[in-house]
PAKEPA-751452 format. One record per residue (C-alpha): residue in three letters; x, y, z. Coordinates in Angstrom, 2 decimals, m for minus. Example, Ala and Ser with C-alpha at 12.3 -4.5 7.8 and 13.67 -1.06 7.14 Angstrom:
2
SITE   aa       px       py       pz
SITE  ALA    12.30    m4.50     7.80
SITE  SER    13.67    m1.06     7.14
REM end
This chain:
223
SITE   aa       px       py       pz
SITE  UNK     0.00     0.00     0.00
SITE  UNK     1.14     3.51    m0.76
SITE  UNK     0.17     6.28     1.73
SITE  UNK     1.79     9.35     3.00
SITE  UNK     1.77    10.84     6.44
SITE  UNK     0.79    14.62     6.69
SITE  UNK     1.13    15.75     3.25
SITE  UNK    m1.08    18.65     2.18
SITE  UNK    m0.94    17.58    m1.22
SITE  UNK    m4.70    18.35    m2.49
SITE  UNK    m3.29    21.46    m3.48
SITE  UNK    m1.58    19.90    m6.57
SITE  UNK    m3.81    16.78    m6.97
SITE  UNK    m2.56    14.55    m9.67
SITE  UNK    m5.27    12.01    m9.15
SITE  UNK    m9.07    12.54   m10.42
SITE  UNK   m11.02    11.81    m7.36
SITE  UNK   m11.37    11.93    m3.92
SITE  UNK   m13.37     9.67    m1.15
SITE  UNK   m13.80    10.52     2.42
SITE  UNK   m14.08     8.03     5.02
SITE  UNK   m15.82     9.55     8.09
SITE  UNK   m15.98     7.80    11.47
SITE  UNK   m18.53     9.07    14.28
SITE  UNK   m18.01     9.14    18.26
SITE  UNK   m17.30    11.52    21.04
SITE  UNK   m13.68    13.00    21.10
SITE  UNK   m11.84    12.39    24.64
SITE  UNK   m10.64     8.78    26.48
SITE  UNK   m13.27     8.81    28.65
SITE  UNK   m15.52     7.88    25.51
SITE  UNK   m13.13     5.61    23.26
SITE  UNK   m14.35     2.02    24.48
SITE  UNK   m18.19     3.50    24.07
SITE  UNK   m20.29     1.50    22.05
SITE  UNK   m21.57     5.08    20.36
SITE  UNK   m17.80     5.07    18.94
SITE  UNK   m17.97     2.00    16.69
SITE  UNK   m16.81     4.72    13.82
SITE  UNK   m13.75     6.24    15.81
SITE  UNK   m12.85     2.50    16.30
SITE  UNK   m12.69     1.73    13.19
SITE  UNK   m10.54     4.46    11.85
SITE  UNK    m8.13     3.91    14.89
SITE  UNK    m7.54     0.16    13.86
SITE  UNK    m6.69     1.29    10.36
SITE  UNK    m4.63     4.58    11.02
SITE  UNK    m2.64     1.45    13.43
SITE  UNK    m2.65    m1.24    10.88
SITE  UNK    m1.20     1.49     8.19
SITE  UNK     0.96     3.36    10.13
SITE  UNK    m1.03     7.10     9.74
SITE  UNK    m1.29     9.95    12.42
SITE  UNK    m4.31    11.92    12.50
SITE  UNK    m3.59    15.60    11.92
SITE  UNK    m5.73    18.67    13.07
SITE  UNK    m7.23    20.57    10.52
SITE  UNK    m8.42    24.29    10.14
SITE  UNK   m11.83    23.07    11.49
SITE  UNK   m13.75    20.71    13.67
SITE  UNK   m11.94    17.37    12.99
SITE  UNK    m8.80    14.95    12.69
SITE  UNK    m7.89    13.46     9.14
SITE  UNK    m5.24    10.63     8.18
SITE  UNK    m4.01    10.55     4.66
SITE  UNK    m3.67     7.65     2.80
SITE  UNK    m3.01     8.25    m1.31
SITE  UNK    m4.92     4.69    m2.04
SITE  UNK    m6.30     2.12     0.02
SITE  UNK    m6.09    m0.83    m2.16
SITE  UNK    m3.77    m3.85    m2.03
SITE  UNK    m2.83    m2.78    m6.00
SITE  UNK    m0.17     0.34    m5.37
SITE  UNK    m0.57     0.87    m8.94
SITE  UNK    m3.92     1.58    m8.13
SITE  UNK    m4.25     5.79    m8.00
SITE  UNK    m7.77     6.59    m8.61
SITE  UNK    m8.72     8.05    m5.25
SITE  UNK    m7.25     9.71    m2.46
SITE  UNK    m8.38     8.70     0.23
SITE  UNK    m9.05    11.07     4.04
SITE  UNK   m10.09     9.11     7.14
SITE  UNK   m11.55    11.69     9.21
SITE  UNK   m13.21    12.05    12.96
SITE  UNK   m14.79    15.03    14.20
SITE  UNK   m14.07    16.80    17.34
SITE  UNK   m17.56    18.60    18.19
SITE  UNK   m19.21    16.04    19.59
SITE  UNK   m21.68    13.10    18.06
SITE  UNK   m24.60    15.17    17.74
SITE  UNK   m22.85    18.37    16.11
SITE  UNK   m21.16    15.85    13.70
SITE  UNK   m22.66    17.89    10.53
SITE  UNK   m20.40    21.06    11.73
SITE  UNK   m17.18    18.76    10.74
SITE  UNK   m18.66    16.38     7.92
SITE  UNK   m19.80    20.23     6.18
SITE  UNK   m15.90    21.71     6.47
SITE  UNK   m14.47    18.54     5.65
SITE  UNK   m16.12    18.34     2.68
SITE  UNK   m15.73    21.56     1.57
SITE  UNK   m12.27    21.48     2.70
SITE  UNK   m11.28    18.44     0.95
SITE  UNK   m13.34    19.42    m2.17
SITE  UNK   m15.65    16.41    m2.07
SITE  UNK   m18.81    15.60    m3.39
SITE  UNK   m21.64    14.03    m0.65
SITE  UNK   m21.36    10.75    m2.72
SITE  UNK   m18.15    10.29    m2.74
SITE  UNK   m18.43    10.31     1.40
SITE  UNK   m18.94     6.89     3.76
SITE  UNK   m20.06     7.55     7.19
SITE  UNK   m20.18     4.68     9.82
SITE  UNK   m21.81     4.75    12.58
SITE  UNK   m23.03     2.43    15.47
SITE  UNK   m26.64     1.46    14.87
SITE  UNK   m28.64     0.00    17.88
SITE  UNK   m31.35    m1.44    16.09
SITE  UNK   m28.93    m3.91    14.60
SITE  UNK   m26.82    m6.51    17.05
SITE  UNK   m23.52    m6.60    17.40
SITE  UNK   m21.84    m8.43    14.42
SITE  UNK   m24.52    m7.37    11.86
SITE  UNK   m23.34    m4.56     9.96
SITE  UNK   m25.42    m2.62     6.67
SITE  UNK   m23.92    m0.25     3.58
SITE  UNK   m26.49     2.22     2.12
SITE  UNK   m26.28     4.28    m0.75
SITE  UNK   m28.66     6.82     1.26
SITE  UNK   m31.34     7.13     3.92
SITE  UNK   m33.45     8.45     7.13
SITE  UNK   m31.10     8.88     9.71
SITE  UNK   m32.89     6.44    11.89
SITE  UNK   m33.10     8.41    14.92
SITE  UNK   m29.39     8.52    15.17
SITE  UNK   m28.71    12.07    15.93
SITE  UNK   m25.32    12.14    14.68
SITE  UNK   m26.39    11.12    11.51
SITE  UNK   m29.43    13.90    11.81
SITE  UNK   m27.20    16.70    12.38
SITE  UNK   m25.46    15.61     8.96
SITE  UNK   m28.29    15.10     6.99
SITE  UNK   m29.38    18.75     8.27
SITE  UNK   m25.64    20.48     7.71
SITE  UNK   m25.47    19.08     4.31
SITE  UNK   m28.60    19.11     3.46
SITE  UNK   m29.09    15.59     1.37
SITE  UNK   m29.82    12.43     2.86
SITE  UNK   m27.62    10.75    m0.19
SITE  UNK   m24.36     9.99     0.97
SITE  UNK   m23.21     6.44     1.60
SITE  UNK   m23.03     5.38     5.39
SITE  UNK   m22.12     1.93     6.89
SITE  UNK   m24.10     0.70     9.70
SITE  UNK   m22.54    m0.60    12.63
SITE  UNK   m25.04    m3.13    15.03
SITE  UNK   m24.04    m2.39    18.68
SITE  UNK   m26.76    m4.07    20.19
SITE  UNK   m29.45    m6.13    21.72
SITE  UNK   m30.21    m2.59    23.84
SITE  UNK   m30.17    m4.01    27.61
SITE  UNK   m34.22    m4.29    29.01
SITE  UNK   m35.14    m1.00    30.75
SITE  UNK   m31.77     0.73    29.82
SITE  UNK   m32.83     3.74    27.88
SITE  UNK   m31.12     4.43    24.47
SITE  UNK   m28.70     7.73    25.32
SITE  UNK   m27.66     5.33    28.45
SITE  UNK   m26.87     2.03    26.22
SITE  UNK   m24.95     4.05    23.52
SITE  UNK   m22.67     5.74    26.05
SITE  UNK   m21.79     1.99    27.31
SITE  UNK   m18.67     0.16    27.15
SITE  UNK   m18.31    m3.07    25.16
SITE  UNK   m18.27    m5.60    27.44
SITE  UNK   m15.29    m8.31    27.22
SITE  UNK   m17.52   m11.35    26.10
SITE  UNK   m18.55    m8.87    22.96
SITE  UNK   m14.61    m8.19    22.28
SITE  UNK   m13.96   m11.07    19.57
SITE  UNK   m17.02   m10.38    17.99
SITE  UNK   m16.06    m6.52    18.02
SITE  UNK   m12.81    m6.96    16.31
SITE  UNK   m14.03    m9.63    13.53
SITE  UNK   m16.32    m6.44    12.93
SITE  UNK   m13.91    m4.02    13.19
SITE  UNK   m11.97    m6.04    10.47
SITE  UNK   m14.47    m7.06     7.98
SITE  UNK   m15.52    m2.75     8.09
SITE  UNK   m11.75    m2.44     7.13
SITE  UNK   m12.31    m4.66     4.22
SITE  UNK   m15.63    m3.30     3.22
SITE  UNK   m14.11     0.12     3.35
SITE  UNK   m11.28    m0.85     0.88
SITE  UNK   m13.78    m1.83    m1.57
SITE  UNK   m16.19     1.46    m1.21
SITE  UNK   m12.53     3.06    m2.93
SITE  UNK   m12.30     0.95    m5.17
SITE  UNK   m15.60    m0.10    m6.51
SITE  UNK   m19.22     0.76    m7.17
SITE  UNK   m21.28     1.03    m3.47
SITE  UNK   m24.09    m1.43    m5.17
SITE  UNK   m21.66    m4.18    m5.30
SITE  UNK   m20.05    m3.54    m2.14
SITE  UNK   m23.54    m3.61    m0.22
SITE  UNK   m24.24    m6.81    m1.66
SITE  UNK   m21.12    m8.37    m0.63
SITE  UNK   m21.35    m7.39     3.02
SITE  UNK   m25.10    m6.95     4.36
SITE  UNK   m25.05   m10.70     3.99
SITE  UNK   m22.37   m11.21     6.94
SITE  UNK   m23.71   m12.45     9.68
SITE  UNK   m21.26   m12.55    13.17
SITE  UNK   m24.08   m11.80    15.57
SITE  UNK   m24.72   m15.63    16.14
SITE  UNK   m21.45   m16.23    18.17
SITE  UNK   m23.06   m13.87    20.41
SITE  UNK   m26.47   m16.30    20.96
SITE  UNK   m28.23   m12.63    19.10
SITE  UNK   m31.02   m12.94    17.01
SITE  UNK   m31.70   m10.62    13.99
SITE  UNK   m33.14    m7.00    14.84
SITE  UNK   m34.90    m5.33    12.30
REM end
């Protein structure tokens, strides 16, 4: 894989396109093992796996570089920004606006993820476009950009616990019997990700809404 750490180099693009891969959750350590930041999870694992720092920007958010995530270096359609904002999960349309317009990029050419409580935890869903689903970070998004079509990826996080309400479950840790299951996820996102990049979002969606990890946690499907 090619990528490159800190390099401001949108201002002489030589590639044609760019994608944006943003990851929701609440900014500080007190949050990070939160089931509401499936998204920032995911981004760590790959800035770790591919060796990228996260680099402030002249706005509300973090962004890792990578010229092209694809296996095939001689692969340079895209550049590609991982990005997490910093105000806060339900002012995440303040960054996803100034990250678009500060990266130049068009809403379709954008993949949110995002935990989703309706689904349990190993069931995960790509979408061209959509409600936000009473997820308020995905509200204040829809509302800053003002288009409901931009790609997201779906995250399950649950059964929600009997009796717990919703804001309450969300801001939950994982608990260590849900760890494998979290990182298979966590992995097979990485994977799905790659392929948003590199291919059309139809193809990708049928590839991965048919996984299916939530069984290894005795889960049933959640509609």
């Amino acid at each position: 894989m090619l990528f490159s750490k800190n390099k401001k180099i949108w201002n002489s693009r030589k590639v044609k396109k760019i994608k944006v891969i943003l990851g929701l959750g609440n900014p500080g350590k007190q949050y990070s093992n939160n089931r509401h930041n499936f998204g920032f999870m995911v981004l760590d694992r790959i800035a770790e796996r591919w060796g990228m720092n996260f680099t402030s920007a002249k706005g509300s958010f973090v962004y890792a570089y990578s010229q092209n995530a694809s296996d095939s270096p001689e692969n340079l359609d895209y550049e590609v920004y991982f990005c997490k904002p910093l105000c806060f999960m339900n002012n995440s349309g303040v960054a996803a606006k100034q990250i678009l317009n500060f990266f130049d990029c068009s809403p379709l050419n954008l993949l949110v993820i995002y935990d989703d409580v309706d689904l349990p935890l190993g069931r995960i869903r790509l979408r061209k476009k959509g409600s936000d689903g009473g997820h308020k970070g995905i509200r204040s998004i829809t509302n800053y950009l003002e288009t409901t079509k931009f790609p997201r990826l779906r995250l399950g996080i649950g059964p929600q616990e009997k009796d717990v309400p919703s804001e309450v479950f969300v801001l939950s840790d994982f608990q260590k019997s849900e760890l494998p299951t979290l990182n298979e996820v966590i992995d097979i996102s990485i994977s799905s990700i790659i392929d948003f990049v590199n291919n059309d979002i139809s193809s990708v969606m049928n590839k991965y809404n048919r996984i299916n990890l939530s069984a290894k946690q005795g889960q049933g499907e959640v509609k």
